[in-house]
C-alpha positions as CSV (number, residue, x, y, z in Angstrom):
1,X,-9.3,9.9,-14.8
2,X,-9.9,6.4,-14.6
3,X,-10.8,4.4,-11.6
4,X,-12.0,1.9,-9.4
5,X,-15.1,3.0,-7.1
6,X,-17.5,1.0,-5.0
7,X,-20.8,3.6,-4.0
8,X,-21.9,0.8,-1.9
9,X,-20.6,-2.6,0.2
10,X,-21.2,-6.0,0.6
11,X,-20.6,-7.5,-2.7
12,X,-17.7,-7.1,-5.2
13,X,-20.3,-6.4,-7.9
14,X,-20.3,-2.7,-6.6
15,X,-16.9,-2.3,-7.7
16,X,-17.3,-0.4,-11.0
17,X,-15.1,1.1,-13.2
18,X,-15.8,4.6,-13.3
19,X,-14.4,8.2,-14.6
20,X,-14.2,10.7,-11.8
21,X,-12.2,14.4,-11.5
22,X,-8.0,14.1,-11.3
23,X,-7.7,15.1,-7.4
24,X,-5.4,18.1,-7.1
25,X,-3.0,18.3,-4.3
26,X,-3.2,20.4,-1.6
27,X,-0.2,22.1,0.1
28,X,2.4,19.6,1.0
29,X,1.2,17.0,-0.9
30,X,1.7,15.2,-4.4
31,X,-0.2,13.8,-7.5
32,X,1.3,10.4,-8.3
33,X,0.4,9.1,-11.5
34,X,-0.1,5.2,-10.7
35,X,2.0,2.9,-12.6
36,X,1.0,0.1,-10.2
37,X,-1.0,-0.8,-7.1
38,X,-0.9,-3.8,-4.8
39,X,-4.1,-5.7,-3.9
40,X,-4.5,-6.4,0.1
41,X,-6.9,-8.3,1.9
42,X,-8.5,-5.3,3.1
43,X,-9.2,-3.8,0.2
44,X,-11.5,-6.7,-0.8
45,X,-12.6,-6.4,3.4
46,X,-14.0,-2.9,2.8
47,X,-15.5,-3.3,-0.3
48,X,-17.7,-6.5,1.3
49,X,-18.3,-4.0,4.2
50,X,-16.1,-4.9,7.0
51,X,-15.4,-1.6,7.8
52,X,-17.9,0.4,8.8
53,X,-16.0,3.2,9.6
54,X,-15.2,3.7,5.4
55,X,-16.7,7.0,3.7
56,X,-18.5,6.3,0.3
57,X,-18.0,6.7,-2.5
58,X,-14.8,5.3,-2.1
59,X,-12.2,4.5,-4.5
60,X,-9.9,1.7,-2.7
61,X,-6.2,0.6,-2.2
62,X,-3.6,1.1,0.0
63,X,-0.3,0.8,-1.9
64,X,1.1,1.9,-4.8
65,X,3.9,2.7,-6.8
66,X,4.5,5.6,-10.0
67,X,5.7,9.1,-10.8
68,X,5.1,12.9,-8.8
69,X,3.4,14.6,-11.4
70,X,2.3,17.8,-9.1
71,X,4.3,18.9,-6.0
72,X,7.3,20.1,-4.6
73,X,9.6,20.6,-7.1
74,X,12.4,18.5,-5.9
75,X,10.2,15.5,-6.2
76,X,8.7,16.0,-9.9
77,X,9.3,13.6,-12.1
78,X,10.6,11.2,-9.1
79,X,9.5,7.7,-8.8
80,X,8.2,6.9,-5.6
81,X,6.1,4.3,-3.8
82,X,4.1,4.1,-0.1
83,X,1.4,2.9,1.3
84,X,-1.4,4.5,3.8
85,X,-3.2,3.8,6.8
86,X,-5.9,6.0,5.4
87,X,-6.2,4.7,1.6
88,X,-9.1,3.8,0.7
89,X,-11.0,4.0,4.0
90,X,-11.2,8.0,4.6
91,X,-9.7,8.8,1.5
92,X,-9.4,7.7,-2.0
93,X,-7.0,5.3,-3.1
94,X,-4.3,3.7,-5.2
95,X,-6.4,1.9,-7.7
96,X,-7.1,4.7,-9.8
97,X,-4.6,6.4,-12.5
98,X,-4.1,9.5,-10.0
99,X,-3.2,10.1,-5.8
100,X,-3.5,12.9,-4.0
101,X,-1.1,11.5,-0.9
102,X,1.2,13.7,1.7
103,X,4.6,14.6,0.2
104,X,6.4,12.8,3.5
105,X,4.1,10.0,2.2
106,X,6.1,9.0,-0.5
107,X,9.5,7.3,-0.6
108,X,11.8,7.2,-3.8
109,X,11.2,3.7,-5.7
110,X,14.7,1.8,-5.2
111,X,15.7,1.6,-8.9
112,X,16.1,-1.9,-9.0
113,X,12.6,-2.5,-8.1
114,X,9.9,-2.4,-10.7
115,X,6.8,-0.3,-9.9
116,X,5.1,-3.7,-9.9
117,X,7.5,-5.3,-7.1
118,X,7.7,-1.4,-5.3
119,X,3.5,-1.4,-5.4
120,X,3.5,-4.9,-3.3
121,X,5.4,-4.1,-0.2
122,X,3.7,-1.8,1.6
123,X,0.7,-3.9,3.9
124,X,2.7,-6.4,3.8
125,X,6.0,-5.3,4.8
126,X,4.4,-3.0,7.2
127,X,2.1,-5.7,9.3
128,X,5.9,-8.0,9.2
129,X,7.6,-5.1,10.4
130,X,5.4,-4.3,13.2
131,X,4.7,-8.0,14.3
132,X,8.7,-8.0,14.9
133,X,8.9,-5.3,16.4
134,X,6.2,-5.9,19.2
135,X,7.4,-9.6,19.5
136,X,11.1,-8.2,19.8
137,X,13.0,-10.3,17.6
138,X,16.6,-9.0,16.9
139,X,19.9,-10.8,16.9
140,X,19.9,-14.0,18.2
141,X,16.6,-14.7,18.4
142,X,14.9,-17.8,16.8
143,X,11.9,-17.3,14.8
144,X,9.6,-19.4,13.2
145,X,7.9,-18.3,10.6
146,X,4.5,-19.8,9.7
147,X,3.2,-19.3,6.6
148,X,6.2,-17.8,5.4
149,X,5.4,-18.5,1.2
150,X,2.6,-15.6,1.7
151,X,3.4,-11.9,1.4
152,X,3.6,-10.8,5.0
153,X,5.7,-14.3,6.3
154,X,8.2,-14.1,3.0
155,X,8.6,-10.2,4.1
156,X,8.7,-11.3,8.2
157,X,11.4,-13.8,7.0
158,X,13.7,-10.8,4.7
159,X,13.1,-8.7,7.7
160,X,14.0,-11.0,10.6
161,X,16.9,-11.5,8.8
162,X,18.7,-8.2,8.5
163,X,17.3,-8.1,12.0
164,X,20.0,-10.6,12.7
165,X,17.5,-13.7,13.6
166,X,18.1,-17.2,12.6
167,X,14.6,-18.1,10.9
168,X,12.7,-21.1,9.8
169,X,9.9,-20.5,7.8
170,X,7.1,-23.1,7.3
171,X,4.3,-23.4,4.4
């Protein structure tokens, strides 16, 4: 398959575009065929070295979106998407044709969602999701929002909302 892979960090240059084995799951997990992967922040972090803590080689990305291919049966042919603390960092990533991710990894794609849309919500909703939850918003509370026309405040402001918080978001 086909796929991104950096051998070494600290410059994007060793990023290359690279053919390396399909990974085959292991018990209770799938092979996702990518249709789409998001691009965070710390994907370009650990490529430039920012985390020391990341095997190599590595091929990177945390999110993704596209079919079960290999698994249990009942997800087969399912679309799915997710996102993982792991990605990347410990173990390869989304931006490569194939996944090798944990079966409870996955959640179905919402249909009216392409795999495009589905592959850019995980880091992002995740980090809004958490910041909420530490900071307790809920109904009632008043939120502000700063730099809410990026991925993480545009998802802190969808989220705070079905939290039942009036927001204000400011670019």
């Amino acid at each position: 398959m086909k796929a991104l892979q950096f051998s070494a960090t600290g410059d994007l240059a060793a990023l290359a575009y690279v053919d390396v084995a399909t990974p085959v799951p292991a018990a209770g997990e799938v092979l996702v065929q990518i249709k789409a992967a998001g691009l965070n922040p710390s994907d370009v972090k650990n490529v430039l070295g920012r985390f020391p803590y990341t095997t190599l080689p590595r091929i990177p990305g945390r999110d993704f979106a596209g079919v079960v291919v290999e698994g249990p049966q009942e997800l087969v042919g399912q679309e799915v998407w997710g996102t993982g603390r792991d990605l990347g960092f410990f173990a390869d990533g989304s931006h490569a044709q194939y996944l090798t991710v944990s079966a409870k990894g996955v959640a179905h794609k919402p249909s009216h969602l392409s795999f495009a849309q589905a592959a850019s919500l995980g880091v992002p909703y995740t980090t809004a999701w958490d910041a909420l939850e530490r900071s307790g918003v809920g109904k009632g509370t008043r939120l502000l929002v700063i730099g809410a026309n990026g991925a993480v405040g545009s998802a802190a402001l969808a989220l705070a909302k079905i939290r039942g918080a009036q927001v204000l978001g400011a670019v």
